[in-house]
mmCIF file of the C-alpha atoms, coordinates in Angstrom:
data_MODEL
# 
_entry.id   MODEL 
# 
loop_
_atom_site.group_PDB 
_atom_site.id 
_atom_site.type_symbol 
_atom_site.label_atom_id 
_atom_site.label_alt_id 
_atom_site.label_comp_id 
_atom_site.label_asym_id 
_atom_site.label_entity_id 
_atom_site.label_seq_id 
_atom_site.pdbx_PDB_ins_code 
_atom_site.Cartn_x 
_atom_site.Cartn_y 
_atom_site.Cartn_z 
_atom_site.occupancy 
_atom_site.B_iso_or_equiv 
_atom_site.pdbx_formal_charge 
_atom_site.auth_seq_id 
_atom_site.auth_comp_id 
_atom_site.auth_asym_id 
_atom_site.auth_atom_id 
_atom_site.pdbx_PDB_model_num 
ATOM 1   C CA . UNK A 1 1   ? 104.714 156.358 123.009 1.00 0.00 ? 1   UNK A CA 1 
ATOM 2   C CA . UNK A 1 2   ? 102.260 153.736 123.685 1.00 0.00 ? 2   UNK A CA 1 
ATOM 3   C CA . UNK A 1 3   ? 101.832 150.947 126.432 1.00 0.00 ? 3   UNK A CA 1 
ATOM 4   C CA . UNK A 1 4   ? 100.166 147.957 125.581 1.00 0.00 ? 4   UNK A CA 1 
ATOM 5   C CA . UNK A 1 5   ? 97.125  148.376 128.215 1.00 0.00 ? 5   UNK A CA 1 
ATOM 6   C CA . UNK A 1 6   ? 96.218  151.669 125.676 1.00 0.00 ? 6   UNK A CA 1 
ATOM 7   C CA . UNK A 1 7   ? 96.559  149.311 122.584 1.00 0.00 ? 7   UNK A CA 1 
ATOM 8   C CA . UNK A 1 8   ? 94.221  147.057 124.664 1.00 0.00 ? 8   UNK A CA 1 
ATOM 9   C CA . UNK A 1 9   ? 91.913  149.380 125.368 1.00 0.00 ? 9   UNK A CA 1 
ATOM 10  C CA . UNK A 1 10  ? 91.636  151.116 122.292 1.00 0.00 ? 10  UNK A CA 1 
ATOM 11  C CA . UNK A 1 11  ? 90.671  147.421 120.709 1.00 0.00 ? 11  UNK A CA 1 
ATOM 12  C CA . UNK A 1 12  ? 88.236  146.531 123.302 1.00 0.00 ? 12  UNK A CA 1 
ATOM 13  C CA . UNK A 1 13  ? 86.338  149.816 122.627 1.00 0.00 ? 13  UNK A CA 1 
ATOM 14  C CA . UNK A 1 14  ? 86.224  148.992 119.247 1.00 0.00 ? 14  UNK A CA 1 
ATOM 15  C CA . UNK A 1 15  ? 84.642  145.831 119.761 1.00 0.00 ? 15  UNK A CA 1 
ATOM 16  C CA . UNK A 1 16  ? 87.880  143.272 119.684 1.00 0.00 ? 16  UNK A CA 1 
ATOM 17  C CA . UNK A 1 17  ? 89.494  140.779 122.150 1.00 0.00 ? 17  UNK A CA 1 
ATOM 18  C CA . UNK A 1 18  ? 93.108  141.087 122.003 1.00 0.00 ? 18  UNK A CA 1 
ATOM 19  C CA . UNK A 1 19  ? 95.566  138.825 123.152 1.00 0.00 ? 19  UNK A CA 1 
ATOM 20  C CA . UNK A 1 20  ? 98.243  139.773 125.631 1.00 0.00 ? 20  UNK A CA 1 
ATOM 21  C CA . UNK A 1 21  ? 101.734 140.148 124.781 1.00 0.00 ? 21  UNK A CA 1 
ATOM 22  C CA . UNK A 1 22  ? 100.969 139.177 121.026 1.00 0.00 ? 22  UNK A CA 1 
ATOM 23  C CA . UNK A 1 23  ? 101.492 143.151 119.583 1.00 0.00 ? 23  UNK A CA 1 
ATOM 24  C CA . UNK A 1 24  ? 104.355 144.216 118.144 1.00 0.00 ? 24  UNK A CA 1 
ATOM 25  C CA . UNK A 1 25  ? 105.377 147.378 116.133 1.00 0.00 ? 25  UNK A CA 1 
ATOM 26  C CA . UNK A 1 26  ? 105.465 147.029 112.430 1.00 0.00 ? 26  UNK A CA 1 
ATOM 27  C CA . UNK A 1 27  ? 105.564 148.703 109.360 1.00 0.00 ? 27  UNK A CA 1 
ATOM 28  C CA . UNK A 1 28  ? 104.151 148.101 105.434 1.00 0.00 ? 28  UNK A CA 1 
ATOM 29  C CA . UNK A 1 29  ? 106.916 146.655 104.084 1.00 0.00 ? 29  UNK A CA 1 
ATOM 30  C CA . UNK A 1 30  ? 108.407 148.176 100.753 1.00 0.00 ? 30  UNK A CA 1 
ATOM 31  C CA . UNK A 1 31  ? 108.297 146.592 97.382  1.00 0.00 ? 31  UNK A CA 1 
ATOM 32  C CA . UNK A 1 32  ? 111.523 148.008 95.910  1.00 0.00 ? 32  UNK A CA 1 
ATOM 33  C CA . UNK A 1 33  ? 114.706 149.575 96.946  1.00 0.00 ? 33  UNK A CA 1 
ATOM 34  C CA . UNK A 1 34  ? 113.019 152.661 95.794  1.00 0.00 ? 34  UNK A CA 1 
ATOM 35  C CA . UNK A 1 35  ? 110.121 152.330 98.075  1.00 0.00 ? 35  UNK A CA 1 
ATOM 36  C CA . UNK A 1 36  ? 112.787 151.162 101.049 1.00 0.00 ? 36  UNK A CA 1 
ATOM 37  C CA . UNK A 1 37  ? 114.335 154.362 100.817 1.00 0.00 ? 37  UNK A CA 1 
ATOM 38  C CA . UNK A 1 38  ? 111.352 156.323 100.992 1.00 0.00 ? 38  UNK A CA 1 
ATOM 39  C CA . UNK A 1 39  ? 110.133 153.655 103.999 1.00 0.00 ? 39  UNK A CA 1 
ATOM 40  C CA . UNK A 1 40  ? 113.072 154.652 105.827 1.00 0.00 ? 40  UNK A CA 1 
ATOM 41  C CA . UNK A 1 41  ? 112.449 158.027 106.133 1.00 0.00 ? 41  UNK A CA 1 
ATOM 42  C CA . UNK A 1 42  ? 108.347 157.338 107.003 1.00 0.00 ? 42  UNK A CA 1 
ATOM 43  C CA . UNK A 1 43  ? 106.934 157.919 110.523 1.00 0.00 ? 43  UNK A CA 1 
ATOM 44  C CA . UNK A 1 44  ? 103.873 155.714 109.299 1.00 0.00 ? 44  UNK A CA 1 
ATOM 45  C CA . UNK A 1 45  ? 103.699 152.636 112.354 1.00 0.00 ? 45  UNK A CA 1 
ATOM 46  C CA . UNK A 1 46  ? 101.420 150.554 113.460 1.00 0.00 ? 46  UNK A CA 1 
ATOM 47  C CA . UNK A 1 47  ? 100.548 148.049 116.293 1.00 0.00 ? 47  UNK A CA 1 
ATOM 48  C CA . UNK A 1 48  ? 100.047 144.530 114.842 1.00 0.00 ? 48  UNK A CA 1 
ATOM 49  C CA . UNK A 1 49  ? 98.045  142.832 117.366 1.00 0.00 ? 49  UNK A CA 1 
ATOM 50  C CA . UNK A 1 50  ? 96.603  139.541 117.904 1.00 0.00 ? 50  UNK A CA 1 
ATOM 51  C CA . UNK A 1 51  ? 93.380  139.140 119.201 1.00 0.00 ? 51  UNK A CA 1 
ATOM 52  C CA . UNK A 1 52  ? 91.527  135.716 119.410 1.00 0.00 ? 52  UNK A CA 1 
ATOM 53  C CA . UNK A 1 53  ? 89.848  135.266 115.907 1.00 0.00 ? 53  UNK A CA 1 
ATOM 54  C CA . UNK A 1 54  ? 91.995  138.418 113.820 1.00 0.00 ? 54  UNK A CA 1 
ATOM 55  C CA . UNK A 1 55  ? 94.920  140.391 113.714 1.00 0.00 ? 55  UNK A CA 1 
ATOM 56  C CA . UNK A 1 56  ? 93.914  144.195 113.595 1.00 0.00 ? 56  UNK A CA 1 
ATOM 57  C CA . UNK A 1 57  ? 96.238  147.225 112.747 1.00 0.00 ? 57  UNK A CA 1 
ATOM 58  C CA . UNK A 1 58  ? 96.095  149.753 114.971 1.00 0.00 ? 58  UNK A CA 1 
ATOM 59  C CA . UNK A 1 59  ? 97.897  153.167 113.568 1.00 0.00 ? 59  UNK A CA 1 
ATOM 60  C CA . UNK A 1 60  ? 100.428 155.856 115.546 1.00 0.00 ? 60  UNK A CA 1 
ATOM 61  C CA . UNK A 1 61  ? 99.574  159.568 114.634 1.00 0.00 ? 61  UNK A CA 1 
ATOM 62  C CA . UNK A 1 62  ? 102.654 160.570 112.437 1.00 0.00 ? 62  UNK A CA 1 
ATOM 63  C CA . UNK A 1 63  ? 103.053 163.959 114.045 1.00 0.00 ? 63  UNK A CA 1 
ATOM 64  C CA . UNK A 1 64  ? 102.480 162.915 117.832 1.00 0.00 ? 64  UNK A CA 1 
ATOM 65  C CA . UNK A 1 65  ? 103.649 159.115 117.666 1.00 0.00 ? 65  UNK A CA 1 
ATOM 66  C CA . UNK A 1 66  ? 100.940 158.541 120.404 1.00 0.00 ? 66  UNK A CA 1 
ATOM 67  C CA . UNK A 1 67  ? 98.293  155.572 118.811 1.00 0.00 ? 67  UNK A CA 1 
ATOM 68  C CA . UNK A 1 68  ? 95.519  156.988 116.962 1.00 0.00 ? 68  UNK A CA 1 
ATOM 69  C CA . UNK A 1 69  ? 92.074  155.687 118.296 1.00 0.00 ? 69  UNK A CA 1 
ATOM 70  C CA . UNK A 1 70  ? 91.181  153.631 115.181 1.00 0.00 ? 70  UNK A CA 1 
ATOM 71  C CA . UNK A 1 71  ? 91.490  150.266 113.727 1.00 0.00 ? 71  UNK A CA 1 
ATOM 72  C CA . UNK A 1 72  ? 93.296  150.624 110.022 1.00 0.00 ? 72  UNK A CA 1 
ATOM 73  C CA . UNK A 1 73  ? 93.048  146.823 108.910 1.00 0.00 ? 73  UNK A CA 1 
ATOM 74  C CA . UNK A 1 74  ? 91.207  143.627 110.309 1.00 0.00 ? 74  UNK A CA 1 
ATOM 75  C CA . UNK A 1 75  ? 92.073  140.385 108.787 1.00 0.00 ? 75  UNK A CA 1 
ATOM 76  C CA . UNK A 1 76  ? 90.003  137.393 110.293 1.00 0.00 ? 76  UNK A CA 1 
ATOM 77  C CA . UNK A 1 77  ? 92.578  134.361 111.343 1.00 0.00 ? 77  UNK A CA 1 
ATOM 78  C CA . UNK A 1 78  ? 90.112  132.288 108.523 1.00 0.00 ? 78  UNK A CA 1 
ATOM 79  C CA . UNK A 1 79  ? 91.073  134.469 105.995 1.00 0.00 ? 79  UNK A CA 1 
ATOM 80  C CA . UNK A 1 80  ? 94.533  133.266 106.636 1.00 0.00 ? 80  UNK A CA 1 
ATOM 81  C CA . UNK A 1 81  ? 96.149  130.701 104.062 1.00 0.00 ? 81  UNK A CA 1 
ATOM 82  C CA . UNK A 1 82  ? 99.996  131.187 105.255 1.00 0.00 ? 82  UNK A CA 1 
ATOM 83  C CA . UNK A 1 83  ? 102.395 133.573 107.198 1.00 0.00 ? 83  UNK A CA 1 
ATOM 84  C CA . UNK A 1 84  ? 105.718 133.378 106.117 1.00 0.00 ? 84  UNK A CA 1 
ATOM 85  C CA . UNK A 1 85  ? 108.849 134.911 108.761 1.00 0.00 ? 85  UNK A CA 1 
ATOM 86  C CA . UNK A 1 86  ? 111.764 136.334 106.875 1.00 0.00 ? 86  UNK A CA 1 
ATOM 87  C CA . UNK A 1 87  ? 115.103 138.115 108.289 1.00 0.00 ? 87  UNK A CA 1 
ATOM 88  C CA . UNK A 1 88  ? 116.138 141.189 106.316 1.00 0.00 ? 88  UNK A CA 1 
ATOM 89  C CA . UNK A 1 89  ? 118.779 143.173 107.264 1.00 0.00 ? 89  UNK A CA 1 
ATOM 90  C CA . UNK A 1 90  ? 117.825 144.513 110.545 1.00 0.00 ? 90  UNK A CA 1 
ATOM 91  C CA . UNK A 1 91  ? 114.195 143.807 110.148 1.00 0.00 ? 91  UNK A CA 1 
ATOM 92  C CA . UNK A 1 92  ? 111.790 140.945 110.224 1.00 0.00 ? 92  UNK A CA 1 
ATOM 93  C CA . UNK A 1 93  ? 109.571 140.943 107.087 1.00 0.00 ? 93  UNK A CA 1 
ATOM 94  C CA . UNK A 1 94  ? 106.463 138.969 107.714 1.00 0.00 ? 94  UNK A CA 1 
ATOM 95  C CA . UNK A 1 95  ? 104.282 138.260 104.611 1.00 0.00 ? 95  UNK A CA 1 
ATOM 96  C CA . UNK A 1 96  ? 100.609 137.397 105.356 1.00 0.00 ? 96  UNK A CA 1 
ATOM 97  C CA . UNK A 1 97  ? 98.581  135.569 102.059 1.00 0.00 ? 97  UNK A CA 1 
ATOM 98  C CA . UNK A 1 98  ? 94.832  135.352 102.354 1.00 0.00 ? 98  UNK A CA 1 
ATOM 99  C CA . UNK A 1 99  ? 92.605  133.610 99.690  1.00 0.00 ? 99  UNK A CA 1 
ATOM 100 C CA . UNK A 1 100 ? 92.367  137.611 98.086  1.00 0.00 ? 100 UNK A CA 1 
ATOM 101 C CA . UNK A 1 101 ? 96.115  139.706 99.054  1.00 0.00 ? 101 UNK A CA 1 
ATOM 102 C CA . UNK A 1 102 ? 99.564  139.334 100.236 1.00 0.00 ? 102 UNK A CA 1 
ATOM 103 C CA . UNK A 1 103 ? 100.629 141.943 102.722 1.00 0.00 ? 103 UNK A CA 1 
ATOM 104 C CA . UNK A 1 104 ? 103.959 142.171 104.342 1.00 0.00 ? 104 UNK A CA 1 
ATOM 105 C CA . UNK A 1 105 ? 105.192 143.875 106.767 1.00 0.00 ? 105 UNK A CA 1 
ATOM 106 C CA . UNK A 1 106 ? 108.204 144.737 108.599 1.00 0.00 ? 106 UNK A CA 1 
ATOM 107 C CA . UNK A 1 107 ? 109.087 144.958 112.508 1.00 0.00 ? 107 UNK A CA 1 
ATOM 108 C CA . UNK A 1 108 ? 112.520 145.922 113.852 1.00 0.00 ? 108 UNK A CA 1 
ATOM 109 C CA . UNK A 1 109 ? 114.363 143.153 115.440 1.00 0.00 ? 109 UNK A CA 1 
ATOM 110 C CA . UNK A 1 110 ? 114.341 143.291 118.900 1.00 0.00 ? 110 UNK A CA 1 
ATOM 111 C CA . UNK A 1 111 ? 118.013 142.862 119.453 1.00 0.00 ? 111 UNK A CA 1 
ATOM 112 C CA . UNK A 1 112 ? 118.291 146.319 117.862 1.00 0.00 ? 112 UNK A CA 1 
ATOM 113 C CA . UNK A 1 113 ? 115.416 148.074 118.852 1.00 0.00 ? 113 UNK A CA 1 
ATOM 114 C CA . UNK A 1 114 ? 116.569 150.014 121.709 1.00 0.00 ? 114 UNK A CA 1 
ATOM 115 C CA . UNK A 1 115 ? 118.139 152.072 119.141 1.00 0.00 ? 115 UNK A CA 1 
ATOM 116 C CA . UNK A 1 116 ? 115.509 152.399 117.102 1.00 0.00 ? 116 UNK A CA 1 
ATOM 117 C CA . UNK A 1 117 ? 111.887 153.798 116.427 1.00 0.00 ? 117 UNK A CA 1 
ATOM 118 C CA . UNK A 1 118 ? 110.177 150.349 117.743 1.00 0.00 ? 118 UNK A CA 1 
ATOM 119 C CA . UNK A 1 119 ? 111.700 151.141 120.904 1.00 0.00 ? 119 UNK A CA 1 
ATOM 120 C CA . UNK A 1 120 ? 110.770 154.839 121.467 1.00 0.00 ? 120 UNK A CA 1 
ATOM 121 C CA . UNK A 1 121 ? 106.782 154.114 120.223 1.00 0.00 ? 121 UNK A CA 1 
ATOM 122 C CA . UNK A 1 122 ? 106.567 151.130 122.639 1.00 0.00 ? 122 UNK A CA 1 
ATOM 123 C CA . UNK A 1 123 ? 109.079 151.937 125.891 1.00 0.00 ? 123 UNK A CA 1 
ATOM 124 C CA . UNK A 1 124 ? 108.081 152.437 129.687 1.00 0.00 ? 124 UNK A CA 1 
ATOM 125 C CA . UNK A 1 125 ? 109.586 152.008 132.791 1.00 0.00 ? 125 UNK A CA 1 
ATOM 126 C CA . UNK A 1 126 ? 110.196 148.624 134.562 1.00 0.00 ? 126 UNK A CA 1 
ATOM 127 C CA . UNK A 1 127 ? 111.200 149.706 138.203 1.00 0.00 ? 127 UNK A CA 1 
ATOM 128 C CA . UNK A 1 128 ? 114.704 151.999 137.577 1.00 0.00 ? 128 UNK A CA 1 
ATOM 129 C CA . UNK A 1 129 ? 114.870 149.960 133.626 1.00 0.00 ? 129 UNK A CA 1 
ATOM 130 C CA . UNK A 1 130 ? 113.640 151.258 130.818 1.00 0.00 ? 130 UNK A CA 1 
ATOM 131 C CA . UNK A 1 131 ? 112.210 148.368 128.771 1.00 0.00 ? 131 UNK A CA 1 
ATOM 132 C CA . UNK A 1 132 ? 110.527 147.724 125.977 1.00 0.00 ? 132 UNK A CA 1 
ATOM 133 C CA . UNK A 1 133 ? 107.319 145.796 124.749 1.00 0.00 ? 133 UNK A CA 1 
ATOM 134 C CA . UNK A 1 134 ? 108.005 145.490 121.790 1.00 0.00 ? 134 UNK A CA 1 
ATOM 135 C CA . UNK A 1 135 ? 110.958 143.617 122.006 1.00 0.00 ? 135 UNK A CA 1 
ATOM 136 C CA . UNK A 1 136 ? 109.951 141.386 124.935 1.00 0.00 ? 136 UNK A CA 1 
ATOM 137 C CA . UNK A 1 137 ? 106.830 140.662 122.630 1.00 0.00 ? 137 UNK A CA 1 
ATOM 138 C CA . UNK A 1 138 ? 108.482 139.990 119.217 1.00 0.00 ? 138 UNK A CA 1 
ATOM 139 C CA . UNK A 1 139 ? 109.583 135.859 120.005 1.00 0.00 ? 139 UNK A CA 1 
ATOM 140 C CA . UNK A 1 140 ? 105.900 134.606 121.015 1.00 0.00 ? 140 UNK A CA 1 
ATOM 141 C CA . UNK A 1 141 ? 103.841 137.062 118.559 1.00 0.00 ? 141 UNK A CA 1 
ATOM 142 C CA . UNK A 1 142 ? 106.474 135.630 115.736 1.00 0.00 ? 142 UNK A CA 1 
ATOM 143 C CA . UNK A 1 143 ? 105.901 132.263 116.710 1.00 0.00 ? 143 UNK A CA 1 
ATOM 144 C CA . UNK A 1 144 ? 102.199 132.775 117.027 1.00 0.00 ? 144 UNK A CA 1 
ATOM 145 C CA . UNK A 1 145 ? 102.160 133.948 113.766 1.00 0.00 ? 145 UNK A CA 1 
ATOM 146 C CA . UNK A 1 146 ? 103.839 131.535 111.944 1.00 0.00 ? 146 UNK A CA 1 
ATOM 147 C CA . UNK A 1 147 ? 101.373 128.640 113.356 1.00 0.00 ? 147 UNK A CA 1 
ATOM 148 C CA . UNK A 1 148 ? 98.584  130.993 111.700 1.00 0.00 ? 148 UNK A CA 1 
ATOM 149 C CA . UNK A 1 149 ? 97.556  129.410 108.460 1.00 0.00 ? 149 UNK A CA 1 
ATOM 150 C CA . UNK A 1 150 ? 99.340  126.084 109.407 1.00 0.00 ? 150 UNK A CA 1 
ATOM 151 C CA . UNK A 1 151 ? 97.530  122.468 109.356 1.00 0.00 ? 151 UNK A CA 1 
ATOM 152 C CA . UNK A 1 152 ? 95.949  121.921 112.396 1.00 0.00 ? 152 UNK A CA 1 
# 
């Protein structure tokens, strides 16, 4: 489990500035029904976070699900042509295309992640409620997404 002050302190160490309430828990997204299958079964989740000029990929250790204290992927809000917002099934697939890749990923849907893995990796207590930041964060860090790559 992970609360977002350790997600922000793990990305000011290494040097970044992130923006609060814009992380959300997400996962490479599969390019078959092969690959979804296998997906399913993967522990491998990350913290997509927003910071003010990139969005940086912060990883969760597979055997402890606490976040590991390293930044897996950087890409600089410049490198940015589009972000594209999808719904599918019971996941959000969100497809980032830079002048060089395409890389998609998907993040449980909040109305479902209290069931779910999103939930567990990013709960904590809110007085006697157990909430989650993930969900609360998924709306604005969607949004703020989508404007990335967008005319100005």
């Amino acid at each position: 489990m992970a609360n977002e002050q350790r997600v922000r302190d793990i990305l000011v160490n290494a040097g970044f500035e992130p923006v609060e309430d814009r992380g959300i828990i997400v996962k490479f997204a599969p390019a078959n029904l092969s690959a979804a299958i296998a997906n399913f079964f993967s522990m491998e989740f990350y913290v997509l976070q927003m910071c003010r000029d990139e969005l940086v990929l912060v990883p969760f250790s597979k055997l402890s699900g606490t976040l590991e204290k390293s930044v897996t992927l950087e890409i600089p809000y410049a490198a940015i042509r589009s972000v594209e917002v999808s719904e599918e099934m019971l996941n959000d697939r969100i497809t980032i295309t830079t002048g060089t890749d395409v890389i998609a990923f998907t993040a449980q849907q909040k109305e479902l992640s209290g069931w779910r893995t999103s939930s567990v990796l990013s709960w904590y207590m809110d007085g006697l409620k157990i909430s989650s930041w993930h969900a609360e964060n998924m709306d604005g860090t969607l949004k703020a997404l989508r404007a990335l790559g967008q005319p100005a």
